[in-house]
C-alpha positions as CSV (number, residue, x, y, z in Angstrom):
1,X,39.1,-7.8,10.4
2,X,41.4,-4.9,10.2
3,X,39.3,-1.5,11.8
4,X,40.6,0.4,8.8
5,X,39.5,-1.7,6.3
6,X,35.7,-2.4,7.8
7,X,35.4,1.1,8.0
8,X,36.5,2.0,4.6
9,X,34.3,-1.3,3.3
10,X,31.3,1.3,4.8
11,X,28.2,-0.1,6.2
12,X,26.7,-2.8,3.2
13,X,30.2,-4.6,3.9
14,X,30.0,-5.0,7.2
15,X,26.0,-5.8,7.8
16,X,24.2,-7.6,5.6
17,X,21.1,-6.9,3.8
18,X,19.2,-10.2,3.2
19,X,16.0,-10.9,1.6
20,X,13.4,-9.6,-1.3
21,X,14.7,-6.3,-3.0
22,X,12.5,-3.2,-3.0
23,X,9.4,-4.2,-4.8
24,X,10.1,-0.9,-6.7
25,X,12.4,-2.3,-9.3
26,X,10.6,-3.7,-12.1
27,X,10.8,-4.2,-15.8
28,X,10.8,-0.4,-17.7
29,X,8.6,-2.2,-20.5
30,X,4.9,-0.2,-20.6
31,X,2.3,-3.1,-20.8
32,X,-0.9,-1.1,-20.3
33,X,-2.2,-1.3,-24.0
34,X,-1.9,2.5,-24.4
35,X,-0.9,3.9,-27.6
36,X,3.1,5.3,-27.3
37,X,2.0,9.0,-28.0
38,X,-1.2,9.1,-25.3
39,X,1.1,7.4,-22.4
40,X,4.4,9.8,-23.3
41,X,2.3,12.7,-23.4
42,X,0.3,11.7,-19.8
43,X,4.1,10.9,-18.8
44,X,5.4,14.4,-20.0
45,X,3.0,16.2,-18.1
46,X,3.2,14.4,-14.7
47,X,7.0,14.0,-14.3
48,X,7.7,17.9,-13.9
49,X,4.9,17.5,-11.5
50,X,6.6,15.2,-9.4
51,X,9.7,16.9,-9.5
52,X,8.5,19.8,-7.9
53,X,6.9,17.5,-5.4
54,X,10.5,16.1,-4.6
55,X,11.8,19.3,-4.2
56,X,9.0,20.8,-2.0
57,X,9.8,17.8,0.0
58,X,13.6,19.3,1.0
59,X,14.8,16.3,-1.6
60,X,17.3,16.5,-4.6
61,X,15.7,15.0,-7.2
62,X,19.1,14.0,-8.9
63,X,20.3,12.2,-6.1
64,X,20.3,8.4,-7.4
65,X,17.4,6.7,-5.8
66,X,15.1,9.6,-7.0
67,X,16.7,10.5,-10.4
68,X,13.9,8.2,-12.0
69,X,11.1,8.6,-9.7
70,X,9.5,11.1,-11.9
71,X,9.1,8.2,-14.6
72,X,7.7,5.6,-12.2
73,X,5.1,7.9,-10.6
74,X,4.0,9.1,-13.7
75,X,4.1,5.4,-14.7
76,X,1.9,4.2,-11.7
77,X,-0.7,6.6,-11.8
78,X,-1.1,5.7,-15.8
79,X,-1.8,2.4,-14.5
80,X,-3.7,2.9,-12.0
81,X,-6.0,5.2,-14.0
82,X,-6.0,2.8,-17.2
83,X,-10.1,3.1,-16.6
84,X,-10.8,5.9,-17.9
85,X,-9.6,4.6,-21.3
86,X,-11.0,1.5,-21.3
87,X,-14.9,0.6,-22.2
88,X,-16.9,-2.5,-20.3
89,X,-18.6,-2.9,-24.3
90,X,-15.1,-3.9,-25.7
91,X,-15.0,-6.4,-22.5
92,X,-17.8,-8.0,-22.7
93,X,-18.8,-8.0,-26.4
94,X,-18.5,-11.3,-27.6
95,X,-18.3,-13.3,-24.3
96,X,-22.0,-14.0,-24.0
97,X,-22.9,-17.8,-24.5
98,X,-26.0,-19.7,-24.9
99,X,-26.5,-21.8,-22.3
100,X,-29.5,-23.9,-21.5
101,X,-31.5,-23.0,-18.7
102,X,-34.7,-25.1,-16.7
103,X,-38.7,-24.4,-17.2
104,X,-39.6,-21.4,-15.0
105,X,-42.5,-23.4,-13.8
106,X,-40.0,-25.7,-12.6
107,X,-37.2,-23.5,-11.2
108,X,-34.1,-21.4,-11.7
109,X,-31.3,-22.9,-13.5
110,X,-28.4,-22.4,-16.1
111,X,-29.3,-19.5,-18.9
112,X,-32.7,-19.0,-17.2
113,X,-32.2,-17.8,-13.5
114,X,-29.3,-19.5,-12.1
115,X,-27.2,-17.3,-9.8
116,X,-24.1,-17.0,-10.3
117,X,-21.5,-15.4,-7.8
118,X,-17.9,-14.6,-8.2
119,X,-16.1,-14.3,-5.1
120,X,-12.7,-12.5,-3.7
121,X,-11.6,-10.5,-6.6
122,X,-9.0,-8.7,-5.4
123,X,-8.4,-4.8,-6.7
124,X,-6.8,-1.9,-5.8
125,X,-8.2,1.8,-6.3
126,X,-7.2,5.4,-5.7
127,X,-9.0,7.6,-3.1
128,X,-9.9,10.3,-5.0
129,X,-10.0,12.3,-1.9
130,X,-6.4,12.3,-0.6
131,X,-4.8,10.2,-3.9
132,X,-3.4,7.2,-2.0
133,X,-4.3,3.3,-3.0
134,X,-6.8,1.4,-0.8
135,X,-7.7,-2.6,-1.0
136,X,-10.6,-3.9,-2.1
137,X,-12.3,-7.3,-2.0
138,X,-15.1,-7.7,-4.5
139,X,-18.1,-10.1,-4.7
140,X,-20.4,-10.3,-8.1
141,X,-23.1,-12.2,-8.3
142,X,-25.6,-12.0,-11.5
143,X,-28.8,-13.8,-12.6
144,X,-28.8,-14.9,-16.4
145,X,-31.7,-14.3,-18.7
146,X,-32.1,-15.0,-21.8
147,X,-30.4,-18.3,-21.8
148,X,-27.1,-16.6,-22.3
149,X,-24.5,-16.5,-19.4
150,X,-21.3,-14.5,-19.6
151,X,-17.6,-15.6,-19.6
152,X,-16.1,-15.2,-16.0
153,X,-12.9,-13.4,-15.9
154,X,-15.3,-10.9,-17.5
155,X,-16.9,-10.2,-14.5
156,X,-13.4,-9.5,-12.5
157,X,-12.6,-7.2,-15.3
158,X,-15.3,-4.9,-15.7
159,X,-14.7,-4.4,-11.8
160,X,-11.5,-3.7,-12.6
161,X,-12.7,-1.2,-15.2
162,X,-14.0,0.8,-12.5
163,X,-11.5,-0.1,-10.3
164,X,-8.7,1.8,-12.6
165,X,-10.2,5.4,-12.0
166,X,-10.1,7.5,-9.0
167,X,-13.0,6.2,-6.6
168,X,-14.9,5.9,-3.3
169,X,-15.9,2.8,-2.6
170,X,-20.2,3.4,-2.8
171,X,-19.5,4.7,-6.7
172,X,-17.5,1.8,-7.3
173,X,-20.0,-0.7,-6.3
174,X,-22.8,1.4,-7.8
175,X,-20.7,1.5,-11.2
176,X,-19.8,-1.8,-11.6
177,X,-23.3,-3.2,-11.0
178,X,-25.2,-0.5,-13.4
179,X,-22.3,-1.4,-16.0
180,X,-22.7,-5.0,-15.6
181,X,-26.4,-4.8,-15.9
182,X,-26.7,-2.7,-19.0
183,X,-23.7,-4.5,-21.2
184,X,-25.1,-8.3,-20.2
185,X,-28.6,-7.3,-19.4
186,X,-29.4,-10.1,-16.7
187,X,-32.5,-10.8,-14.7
188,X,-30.5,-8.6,-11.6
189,X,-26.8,-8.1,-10.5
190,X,-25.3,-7.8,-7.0
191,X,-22.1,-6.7,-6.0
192,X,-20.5,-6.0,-2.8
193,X,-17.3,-4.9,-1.4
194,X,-15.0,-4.8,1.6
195,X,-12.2,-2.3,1.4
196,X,-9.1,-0.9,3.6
197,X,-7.9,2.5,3.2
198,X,-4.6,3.2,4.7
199,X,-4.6,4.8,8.1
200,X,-2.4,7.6,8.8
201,X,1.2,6.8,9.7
202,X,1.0,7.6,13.3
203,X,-2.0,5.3,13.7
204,X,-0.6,2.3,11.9
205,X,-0.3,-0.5,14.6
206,X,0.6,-3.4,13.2
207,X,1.8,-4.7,10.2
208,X,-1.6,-6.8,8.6
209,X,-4.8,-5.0,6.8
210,X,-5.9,-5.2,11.1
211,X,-5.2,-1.2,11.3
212,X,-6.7,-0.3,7.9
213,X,-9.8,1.7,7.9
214,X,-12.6,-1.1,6.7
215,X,-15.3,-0.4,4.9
216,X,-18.4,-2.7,3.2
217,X,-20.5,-1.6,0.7
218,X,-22.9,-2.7,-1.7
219,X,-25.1,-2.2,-4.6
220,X,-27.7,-4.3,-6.9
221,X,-30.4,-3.9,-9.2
222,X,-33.4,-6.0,-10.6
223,X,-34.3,-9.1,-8.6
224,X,-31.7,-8.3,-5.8
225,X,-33.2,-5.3,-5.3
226,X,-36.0,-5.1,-2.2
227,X,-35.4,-6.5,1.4
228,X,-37.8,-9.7,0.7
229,X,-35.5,-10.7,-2.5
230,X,-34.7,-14.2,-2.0
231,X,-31.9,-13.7,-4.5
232,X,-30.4,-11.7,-2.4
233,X,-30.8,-13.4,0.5
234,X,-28.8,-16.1,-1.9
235,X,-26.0,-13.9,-2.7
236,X,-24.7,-13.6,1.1
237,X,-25.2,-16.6,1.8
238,X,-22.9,-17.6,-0.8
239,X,-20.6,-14.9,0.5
240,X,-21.0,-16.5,4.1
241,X,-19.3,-19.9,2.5
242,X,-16.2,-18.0,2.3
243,X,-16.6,-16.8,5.8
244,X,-17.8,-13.5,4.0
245,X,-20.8,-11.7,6.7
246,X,-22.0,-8.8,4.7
247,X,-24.9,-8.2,7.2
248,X,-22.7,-7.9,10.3
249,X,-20.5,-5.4,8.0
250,X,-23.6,-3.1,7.7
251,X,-22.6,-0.3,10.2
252,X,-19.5,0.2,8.7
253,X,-20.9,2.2,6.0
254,X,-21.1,5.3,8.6
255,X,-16.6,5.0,9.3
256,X,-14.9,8.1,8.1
257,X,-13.4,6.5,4.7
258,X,-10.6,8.5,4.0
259,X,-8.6,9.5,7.5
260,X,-7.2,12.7,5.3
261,X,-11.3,13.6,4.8
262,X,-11.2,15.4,8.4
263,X,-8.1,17.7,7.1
264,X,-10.1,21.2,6.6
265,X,-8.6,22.2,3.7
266,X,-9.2,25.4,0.7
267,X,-12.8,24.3,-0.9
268,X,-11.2,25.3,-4.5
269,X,-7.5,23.3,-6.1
270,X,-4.6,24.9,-6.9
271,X,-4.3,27.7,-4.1
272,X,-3.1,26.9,-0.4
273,X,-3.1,28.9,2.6
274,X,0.4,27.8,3.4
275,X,2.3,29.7,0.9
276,X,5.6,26.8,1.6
277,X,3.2,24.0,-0.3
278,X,1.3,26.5,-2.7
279,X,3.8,25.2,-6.0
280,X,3.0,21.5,-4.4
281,X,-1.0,21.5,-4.4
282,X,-0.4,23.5,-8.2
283,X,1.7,20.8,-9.1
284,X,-0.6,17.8,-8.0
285,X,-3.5,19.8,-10.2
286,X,-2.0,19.6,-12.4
287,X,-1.5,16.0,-11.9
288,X,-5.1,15.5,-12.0
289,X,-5.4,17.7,-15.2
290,X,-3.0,15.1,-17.2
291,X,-4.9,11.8,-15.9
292,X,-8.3,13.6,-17.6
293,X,-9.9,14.5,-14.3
294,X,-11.3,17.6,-13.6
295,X,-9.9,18.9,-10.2
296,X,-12.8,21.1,-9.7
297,X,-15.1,18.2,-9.3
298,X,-16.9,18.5,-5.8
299,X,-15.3,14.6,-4.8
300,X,-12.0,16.2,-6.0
301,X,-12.3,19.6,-4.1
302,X,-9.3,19.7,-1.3
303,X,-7.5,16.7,-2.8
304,X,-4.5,17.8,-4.1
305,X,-4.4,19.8,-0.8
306,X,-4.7,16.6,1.3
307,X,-2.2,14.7,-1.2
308,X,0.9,17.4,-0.1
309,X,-0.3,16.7,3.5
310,X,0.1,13.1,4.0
311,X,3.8,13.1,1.4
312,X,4.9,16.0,4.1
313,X,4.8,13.9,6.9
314,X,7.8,12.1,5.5
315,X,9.8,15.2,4.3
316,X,13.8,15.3,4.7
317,X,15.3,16.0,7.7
318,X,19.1,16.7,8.0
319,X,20.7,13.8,9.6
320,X,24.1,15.2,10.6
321,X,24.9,15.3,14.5
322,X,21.0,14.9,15.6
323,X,20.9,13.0,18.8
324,X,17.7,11.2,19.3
325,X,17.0,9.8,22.9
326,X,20.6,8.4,23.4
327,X,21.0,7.6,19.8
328,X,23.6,8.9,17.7
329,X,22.3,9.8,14.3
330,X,25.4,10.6,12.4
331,X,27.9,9.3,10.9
332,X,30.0,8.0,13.6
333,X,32.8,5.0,12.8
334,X,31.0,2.1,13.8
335,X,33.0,-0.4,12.6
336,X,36.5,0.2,15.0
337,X,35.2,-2.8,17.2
338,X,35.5,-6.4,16.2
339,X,33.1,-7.6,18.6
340,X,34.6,-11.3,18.5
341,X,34.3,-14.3,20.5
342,X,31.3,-16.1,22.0
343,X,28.4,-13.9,22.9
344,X,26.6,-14.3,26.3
345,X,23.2,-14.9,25.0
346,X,21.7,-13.9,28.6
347,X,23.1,-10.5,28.0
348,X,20.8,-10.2,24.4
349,X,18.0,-8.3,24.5
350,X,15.0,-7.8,21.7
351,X,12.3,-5.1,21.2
352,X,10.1,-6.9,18.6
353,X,7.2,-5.7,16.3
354,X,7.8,-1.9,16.5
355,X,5.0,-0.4,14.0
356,X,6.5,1.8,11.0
357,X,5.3,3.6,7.8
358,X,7.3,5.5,5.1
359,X,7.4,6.5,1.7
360,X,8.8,4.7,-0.7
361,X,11.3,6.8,-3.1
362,X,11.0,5.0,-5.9
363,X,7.0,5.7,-6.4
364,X,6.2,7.8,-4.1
365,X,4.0,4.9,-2.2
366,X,4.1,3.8,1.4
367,X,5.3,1.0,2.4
368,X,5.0,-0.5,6.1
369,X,5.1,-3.1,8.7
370,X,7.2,-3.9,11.9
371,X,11.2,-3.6,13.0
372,X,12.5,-6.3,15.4
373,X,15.6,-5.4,17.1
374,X,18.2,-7.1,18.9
375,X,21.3,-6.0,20.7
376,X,23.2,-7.2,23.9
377,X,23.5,-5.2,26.6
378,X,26.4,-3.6,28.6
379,X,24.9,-1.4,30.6
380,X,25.2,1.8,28.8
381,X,21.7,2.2,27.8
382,X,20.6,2.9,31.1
383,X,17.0,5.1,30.7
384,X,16.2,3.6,27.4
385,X,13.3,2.1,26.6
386,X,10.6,0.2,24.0
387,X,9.3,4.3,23.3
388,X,13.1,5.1,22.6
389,X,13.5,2.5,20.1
390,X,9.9,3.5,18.7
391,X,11.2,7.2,17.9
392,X,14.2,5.7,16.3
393,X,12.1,3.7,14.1
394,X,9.8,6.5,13.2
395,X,12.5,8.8,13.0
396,X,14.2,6.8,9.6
397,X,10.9,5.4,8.7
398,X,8.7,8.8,8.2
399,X,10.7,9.9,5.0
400,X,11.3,9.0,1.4
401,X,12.7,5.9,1.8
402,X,13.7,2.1,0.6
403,X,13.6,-0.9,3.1
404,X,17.1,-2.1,2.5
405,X,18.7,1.4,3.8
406,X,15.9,1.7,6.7
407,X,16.9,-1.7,7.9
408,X,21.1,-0.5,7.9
409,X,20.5,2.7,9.4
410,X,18.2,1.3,12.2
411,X,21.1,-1.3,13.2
412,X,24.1,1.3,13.0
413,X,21.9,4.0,15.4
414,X,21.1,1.0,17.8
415,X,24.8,-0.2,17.1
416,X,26.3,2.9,18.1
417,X,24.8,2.3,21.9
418,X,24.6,-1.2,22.5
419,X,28.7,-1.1,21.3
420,X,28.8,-5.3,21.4
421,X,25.9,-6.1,18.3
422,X,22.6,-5.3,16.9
423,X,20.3,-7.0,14.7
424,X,17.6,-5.2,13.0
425,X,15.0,-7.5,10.9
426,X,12.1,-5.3,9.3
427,X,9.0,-6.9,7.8
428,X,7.0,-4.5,5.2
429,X,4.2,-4.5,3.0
430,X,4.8,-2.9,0.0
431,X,1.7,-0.6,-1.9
432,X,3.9,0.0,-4.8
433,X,4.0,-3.7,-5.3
434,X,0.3,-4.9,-4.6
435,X,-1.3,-1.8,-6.2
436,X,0.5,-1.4,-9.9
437,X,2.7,-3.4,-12.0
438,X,2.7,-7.4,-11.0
439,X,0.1,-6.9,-8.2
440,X,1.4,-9.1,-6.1
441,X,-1.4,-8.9,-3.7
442,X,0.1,-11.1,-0.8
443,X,3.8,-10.0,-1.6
444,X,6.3,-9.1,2.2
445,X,9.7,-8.3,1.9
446,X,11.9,-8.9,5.1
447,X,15.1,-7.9,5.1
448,X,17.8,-7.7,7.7
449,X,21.3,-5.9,9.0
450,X,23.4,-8.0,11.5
451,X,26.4,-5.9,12.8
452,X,29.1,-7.1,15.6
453,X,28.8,-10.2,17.6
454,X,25.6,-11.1,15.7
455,X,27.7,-11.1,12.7
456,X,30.8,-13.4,14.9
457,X,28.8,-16.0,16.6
458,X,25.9,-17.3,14.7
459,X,24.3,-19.3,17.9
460,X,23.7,-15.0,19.0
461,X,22.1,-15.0,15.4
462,X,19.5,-17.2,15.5
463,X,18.7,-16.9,19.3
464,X,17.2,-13.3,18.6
465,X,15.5,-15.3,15.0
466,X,13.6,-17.4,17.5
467,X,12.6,-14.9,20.1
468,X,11.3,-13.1,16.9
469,X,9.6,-16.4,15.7
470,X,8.1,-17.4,19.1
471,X,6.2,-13.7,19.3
472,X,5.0,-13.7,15.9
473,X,1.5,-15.2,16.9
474,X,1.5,-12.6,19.5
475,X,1.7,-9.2,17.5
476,X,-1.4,-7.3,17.1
């Protein structure tokens, strides 16, 4: 290829970006069930918000990628608060059936004591104390009375009810089991849930639920209730058939939940110390204010505060002529070499599963997993190691970003060393795309860059794709 024309084909011409796009980009249609004037006036309110969140964040909220981020936040946290405008009677009322149940004398059975357990129901919340989604698998089990039982998928969404509001994970459990027990009025209801609050970026090591904070919790009433309940002692055993050990889980009650919690922090919203984020905590108040919280509640004292603290570890940085441990970061013509012919394959070399987290742009979400990288080597980066390559991940990972353009940049800094090729492959989880929306709870997007002699001899290519597949039982 002519060097002239490469360069002026620019970066997405030259590498190529394959797989799943960012989860971000969804249908515009609002689902939710709201009426238009309550979800445009919610919207109204927390779009300005976010705009003076993009700004505070050194960003130019009319650059494309963030022009309609405003909308999609606002959007997102409408869904993800739908509770608070929904009632468990409109969910349950009318999906209550007779069903036949045994003598008592005789046992428990059917409409007359028969326990009955739904299992992995899988929800997102939001922390109420720092604002970000966590994970939650939840468990309900209920005894009928009355010879009436209740229709399933009505037990996964009164959880989700609940679910839909900012939370901790004990006031979930203890709200879903008081609701559940007044609207269907059983002999006893038990409910019990594992969750996984993001860590902070720094400690994310891997790119599974393995280096979330985990949590269990768990909360019943009537016969579950008392340690001698054989009901209960039912209930985990049914959980233990899905390899589910509530009992082992109990000490994890006492783990910090939310890693932001430790962050000392003003004990009243809306004022800062730091008078550079004082407009950002104001504008996440107000935040609160439109989702019909009150930000002066004692759980919600210091969020807002801890909100602006985790989005600033991924504020803008200026890119132009910053050198980062022998990496270039600027934008240097890297596409003046050809890099054809056959590759020596002894001279590639791979630094696999490198931990990342950013920010999503598009909603204001993280989104993370682990960067593979391949290059060949030529003997110019002498002094560079695994810890180099780490910074350089963490450098264009901890800011607004999407995965496509992480992936390109990653390969044109490595690129810009290794001279001969470099192919970047980055694996991510995305929380806009499990948390709100299509809730695609098991949902990875890979996508990859391959520049130079990765890109000219395809037996280079899929070398470095099977060093990555024989480590991938390996990573943490």
């Amino acid at each position: 290829m002519d060097p002239a024309t490469a360069t002026g084909m620019g970066a997405l011409e030259e590498a190529y970006l394959a797989g799943a796009a960012c989860a971000c980009e969804e249908e515009e249609s609002d689902d939710l069930g709201l009426l238009a004037g309550d979800a445009a006036a919610a919207g109204d309110a927390i779009e300005p918000a976010v705009r003076a969140l993009l700004l505070g964040l050194g960003e130019d909220d009319r650059r494309e990628g963030l022009r309609r981020t405003p909308k999609r936040v606002a959007k997102a946290f409408r869904d993800g608060t739908r509770g608070y405008r929904q009632k468990v009677k409109d969910i349950v009322q009318g999906a209550l059936f007779p069903e036949v149940g045994v003598d008592k004398r005789t046992g428990s059975a059917g409409g007359t004591g028969g326990q009955v357990v739904v299992r992995d129901i899988e929800l997102f919340s939001y922390c109420e104390s720092c604002l970000l989604p966590f994970s939650i698998q939840c468990h309900v089990g209920y005894v009928p009375s009355g010879g009436r039982v209740v229709g399933l998928s009505k037990l996964s969404r009164v959880s989700d009810v609940f679910a839909k509001r900012l939370q901790n994970p004990q006031r979930l459990a203890n709200e879903v089991c008081g609701a559940l027990h007044a609207s269907i009025q059983p002999a006893g209801v038990a409910v019990a849930l594992q969750c996984w609050h993001i860590p902070l970026p720094e400690n994310l090591e891997c790119k599974t639920l393995q280096g979330w904070i985990r949590t269990s919790h768990s909360s019943r009433s009537g016969v579950f209730e008392g340690e001698s309940s054989t009901f209960w002692s039912d209930f985990l055993a049914l959980l233990k058939l899905r390899g589910i050990d509530m009992e082992a889980e109990d000490d994890s009650v006492s783990i910090p939940w939310c890693p932001l919690r430790s962050h000392e922090v003003p004990l009243s919203n809306g004022l800062c110390k730091k008078r550079s984020t004082n407009g950002m905590v104001s504008a996440v108040t107000s935040m609160l204010l439109s989702l019909g919280e009150d930000p002066l509640r004692k759980e919600l004292l210091g969020t807002p505060q801890r909100y602006v603290q985790w989005l600033m570890k991924f504020r803008a940085c200026n890119l132009l002529d910053v050198k980062l441990n022998g990496f270039t970061l600027s934008n240097v013509s890297l596409y003046d070499r050809t890099g054809g012919g056959t590759a020596d394959h002894g001279a590639i070399r791979s630094e696999l599963h490198l931990p990342f987290c950013a920010q999503c742009e598009h909603h204001l979400l993280p989104f993370y997993g682990v960067v593979h990288i391949g290059y060949f080597d030529n003997g110019s980066r002498e002094g560079i190691d695994r810890s180099h390559f780490q910074a350089l991940v963490h450098f264009y990972g901890c800011k607004l970003q999407v995965q496509e353009r992480m992936t390109r940049q990653i390969a044109e800094a490595v690129y810009s060393v290794s001279h001969n090729g470099a192919m970047v492959v980055v694996e991510a989880n995305h929380i806009c795309m499990i948390s709100r929306g299509i809730e695609k709870i098991r949902s990875n997007t890979a996508t990859i860059a391959v520049l130079g002699q990765f890109l000219t001899d395809p037996s280079a290519n899929a070398c470095f794709l099977q060093n990555v597949l024989d480590t991938a039982g390996s990573a943490i």
